[in-house]
C-alpha positions in Angstrom: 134.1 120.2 119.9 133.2 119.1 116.3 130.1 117.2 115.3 129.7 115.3 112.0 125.5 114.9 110.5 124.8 112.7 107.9 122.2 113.4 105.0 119.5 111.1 104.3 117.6 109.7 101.3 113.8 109.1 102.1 112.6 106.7 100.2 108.6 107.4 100.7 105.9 107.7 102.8 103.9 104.8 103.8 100.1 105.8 104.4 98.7 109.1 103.4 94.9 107.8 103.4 94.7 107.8 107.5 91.8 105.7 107.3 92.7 103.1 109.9 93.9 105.9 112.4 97.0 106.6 111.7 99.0 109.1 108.7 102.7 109.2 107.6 104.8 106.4 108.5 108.2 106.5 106.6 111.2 104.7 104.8 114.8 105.8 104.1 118.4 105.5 104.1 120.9 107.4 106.3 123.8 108.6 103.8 127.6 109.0 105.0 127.9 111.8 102.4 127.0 114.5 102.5 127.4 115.9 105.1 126.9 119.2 107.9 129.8 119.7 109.9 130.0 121.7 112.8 132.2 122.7 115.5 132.1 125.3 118.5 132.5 126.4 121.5 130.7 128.5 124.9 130.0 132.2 124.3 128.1 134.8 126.1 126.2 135.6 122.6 125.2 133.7 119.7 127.6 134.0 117.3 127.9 131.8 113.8 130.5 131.9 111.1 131.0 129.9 107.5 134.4 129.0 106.4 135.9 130.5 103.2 135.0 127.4 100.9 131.4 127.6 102.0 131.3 131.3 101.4 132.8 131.2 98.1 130.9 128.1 96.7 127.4 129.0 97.9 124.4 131.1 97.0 124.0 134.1 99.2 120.2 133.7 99.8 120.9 129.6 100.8 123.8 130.8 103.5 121.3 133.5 104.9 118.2 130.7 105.2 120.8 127.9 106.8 122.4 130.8 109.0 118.3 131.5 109.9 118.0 127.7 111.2 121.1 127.6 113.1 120.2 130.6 114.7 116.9 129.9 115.3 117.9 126.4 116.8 120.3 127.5 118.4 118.2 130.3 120.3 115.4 127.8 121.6 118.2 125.1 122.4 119.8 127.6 124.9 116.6 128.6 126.3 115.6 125.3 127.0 118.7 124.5 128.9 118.9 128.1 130.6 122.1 129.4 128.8 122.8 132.6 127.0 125.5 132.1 124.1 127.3 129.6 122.0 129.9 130.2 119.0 129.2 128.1 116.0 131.1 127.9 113.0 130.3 125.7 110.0 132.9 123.9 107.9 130.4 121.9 105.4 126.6 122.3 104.6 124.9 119.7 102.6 122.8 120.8 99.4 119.5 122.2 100.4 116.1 121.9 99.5 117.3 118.3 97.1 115.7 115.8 99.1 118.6 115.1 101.3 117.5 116.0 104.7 119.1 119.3 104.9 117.2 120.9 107.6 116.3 118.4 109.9 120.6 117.3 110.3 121.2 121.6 110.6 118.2 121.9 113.3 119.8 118.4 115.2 123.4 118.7 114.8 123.0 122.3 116.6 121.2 121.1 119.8 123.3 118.1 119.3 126.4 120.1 119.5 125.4 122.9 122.2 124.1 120.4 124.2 127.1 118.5 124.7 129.4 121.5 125.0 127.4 122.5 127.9 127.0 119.0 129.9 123.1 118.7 129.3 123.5 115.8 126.6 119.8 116.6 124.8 119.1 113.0 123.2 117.9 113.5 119.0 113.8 113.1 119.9 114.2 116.1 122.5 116.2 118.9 120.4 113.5 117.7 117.6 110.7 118.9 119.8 112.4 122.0 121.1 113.3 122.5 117.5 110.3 121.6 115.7 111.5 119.1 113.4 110.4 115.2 112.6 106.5 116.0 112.5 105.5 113.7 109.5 108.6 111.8 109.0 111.0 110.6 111.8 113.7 109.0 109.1 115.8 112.2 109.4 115.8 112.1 113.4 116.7 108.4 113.6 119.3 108.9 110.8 120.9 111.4 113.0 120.3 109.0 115.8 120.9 105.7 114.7 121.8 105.3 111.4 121.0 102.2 108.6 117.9 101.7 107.1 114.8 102.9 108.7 111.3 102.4 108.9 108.9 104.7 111.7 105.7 104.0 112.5 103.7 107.6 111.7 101.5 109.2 113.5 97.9 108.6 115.4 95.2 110.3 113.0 91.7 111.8 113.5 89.6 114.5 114.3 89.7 114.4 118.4 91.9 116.3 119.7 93.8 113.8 121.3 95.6 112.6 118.3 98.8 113.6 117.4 97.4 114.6 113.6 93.9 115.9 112.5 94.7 116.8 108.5 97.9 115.6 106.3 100.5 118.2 106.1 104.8 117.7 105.9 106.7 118.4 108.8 107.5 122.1 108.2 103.8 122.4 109.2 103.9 119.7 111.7 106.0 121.6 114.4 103.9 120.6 117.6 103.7 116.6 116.4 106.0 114.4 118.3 108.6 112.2 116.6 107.1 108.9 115.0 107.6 105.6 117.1 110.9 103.3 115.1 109.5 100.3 113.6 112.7 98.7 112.2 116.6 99.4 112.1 118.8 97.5 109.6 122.6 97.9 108.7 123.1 99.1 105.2 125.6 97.4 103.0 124.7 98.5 99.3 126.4 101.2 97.2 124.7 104.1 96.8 125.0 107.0 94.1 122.9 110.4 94.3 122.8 111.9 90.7 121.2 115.6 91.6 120.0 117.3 88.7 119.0 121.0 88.5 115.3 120.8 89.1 112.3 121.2 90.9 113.6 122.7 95.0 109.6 121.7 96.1 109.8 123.4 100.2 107.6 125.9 102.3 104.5 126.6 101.5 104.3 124.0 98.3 104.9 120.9 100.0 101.8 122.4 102.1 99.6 123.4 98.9 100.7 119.4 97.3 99.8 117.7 100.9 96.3 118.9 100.9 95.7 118.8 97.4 96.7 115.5 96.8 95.8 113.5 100.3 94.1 111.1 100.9 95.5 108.7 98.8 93.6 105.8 97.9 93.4 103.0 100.5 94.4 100.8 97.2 97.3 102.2 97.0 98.0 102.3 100.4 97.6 98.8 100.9 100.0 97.8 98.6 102.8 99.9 99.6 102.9 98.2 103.2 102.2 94.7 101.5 105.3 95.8 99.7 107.6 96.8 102.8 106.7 94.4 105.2 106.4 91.0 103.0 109.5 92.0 100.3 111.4 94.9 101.3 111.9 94.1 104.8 113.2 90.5 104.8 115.0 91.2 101.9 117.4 93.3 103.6 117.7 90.9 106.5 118.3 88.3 103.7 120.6 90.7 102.2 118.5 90.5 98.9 119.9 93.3 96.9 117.4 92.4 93.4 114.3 92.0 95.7 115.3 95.4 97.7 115.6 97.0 94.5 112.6 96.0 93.0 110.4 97.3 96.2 112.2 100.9 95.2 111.6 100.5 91.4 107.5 100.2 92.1 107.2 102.4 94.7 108.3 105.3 92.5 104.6 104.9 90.7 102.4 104.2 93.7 101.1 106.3 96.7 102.6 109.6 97.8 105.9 109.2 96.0 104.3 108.9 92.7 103.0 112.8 93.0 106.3 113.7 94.1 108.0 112.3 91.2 105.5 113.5 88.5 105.8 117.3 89.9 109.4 117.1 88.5 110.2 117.9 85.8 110.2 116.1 82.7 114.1 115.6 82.3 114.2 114.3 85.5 111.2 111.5 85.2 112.6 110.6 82.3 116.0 110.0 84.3 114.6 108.4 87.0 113.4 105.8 84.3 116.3 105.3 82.4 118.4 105.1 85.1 115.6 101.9 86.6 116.5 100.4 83.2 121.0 99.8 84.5 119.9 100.1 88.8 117.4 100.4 91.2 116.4 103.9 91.4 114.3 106.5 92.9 113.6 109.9 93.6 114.3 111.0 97.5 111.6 113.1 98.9 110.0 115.5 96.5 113.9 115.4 94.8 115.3 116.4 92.6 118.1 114.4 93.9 117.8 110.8 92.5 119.5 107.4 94.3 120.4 104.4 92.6 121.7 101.4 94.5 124.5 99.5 93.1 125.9 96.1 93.6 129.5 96.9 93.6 131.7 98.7 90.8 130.6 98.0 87.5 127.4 99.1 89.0 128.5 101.9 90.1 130.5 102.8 86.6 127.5 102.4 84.5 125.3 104.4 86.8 128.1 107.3 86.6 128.7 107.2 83.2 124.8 107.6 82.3 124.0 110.2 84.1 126.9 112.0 83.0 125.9 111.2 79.4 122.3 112.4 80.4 123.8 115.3 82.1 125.7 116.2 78.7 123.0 115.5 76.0 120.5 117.1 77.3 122.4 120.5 78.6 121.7 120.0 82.2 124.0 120.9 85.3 123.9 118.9 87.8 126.2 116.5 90.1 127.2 112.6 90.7 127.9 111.2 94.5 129.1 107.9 95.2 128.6 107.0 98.3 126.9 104.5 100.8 125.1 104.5 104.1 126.2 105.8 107.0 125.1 103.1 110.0 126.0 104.8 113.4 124.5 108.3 113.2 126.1 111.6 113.7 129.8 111.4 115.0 131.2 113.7 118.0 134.9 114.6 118.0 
């Protein structure tokens, strides 16, 4: 059995000032490309393998954290279910630590997988709770789910002990928060490319640090961002509205949440973000440093490409160009 994840770009979080009750609440895009392919089989022990290309064309230390997860996953999946073993071997990883979703799809797409080869067929919100993943944002679980365009609903806020959040912190430290209700599911139909510079990988312990330096933000703020989704950004899509969709992602980048997340970049890749705003809509997904633009078709597509290349090239940095565009069904079985 094989099992095909899709990546995601998250596109911001909606209320990180929890005054009204509630915290998180997120937007983003479920990607076709990249990808985290897997495939397996029963066993009587866990057992996990990389193929060749993966081996060759990845850093060590990465393979040992994303061999980590899927044994980790993989171990609370089969005790959940009451089974010893599974054989799982890996034929594409997506980048990690970029923004792209990484370890949410790794975490889903092994229950997803073990699940099924063993007849228990674990739905997306149940391996994320065995798992412990979706606990601020639920764009990654949905995306796995569903697909499209996605907007979730956060999380109840407060001191009592009854709600599902007391303090702001990212889902690595979330793992006991259930997955965020699904507000809105749209079809995708833009072009997308990801230019991914080398730059800041912001994970562990320093999303933690930025969450509680930086929370709340301002109700101001706040305010504006959902006046922004739900009275633009929404009905534009429905309207199929490309320029008013795009604007929504142009301003966002310097409100709220996502405007800490793009300043802790570095400068090379601000400055990108804003050059590339000047020939697409563009922003930074999560805390980056992978950078979307959306494009209305090929010339769009072209002048994004050949920018960031020139960007790329005058100012010595590595880094890669994706075309791609969204993925609207979720993760595919074979």
């Amino acid at each position: 059995m094989k099992l095909i994840s899709p990546s995601r770009i998250h596109m911001g979080l909606i209320d990180l000032n929890g005054s009204i009750g509630r915290v998180d609440g997120g937007i983003g895009i479920t990607i076709d490309y990249p990808n985290f392919v897997i495939e397996g089989r029963g066993s009587s022990q866990i057992d996990i393998e990389f193929n060749k290309n993966i081996l060759n064309n990845f850093n060590p230390q990465d393979l040992k954290d994303i061999e980590n997860r899927i044994y980790n996953s993989s171990k609370e999946i089969l005790k959940y279910m009451g089974e010893e073993g599974i054989y799982l071997k890996i034929n594409e990883i997506m980048p990690q630590h970029n923004g792209l979703g990484s370890g949410t799809q790794i975490s889903l797409a092994t229950g997803k997988i073990i699940s099924e080869i063993y007849n228990k067929k674990l739905n997306a919100k149940t391996i994320s709770k065995i798992t412990g993943r979706g606990g601020t944002s639920g764009i990654g679980v949905y995306s796995f789910e569903k697909g499209g365009f996605i907007i979730d609903g956060g999380h109840s806020f407060g001191k009592d002990k009854n709600k599902e959040k007391q303090d702001f912190k990212p889902s690595s430290a979330s793992k006991n928060t259930p997955v965020a209700p699904l507000l809105f599911r749209h079809d995708f139909n833009w072009d997308i490319v990801l230019t991914i510079p080398k730059g800041k990988n912001i994970c562990g312990d320093k999303e933690i640090d930025i969450f509680k330096k930086y929370c709340p933000i301002s109700l101001n703020e706040t305010q504006k961002i959902c006046h922004l989704i739900l009275m633009k950004m929404m009905p534009s899509i429905i309207n199929n509205d490309f320029n008013s969709f795009g604007e929504v992602v142009n301003e966002l980048q310097y409100i709220g949440f996502k405007n800490i997340e793009r300043e802790l970049q570095k400068p090379a890749v601000k400055e990108l973000i804003k050059n590339l705003q000047k020939i697409s809509y563009s922003g930074l997904s999560s805390f980056g440093p992978t950078i979307y633009s959306l494009c209305n078709g090929k010339e769009d597509i072209q002048k994004v490409k050949e920018y960031s290349n020139e960007f790329f090239d005058n100012n010595g940095i590595e880094g890669e160009i994706i075309i791609t565009k969204a993925n609207n069904t979720g993760h595919k079985i074979l």
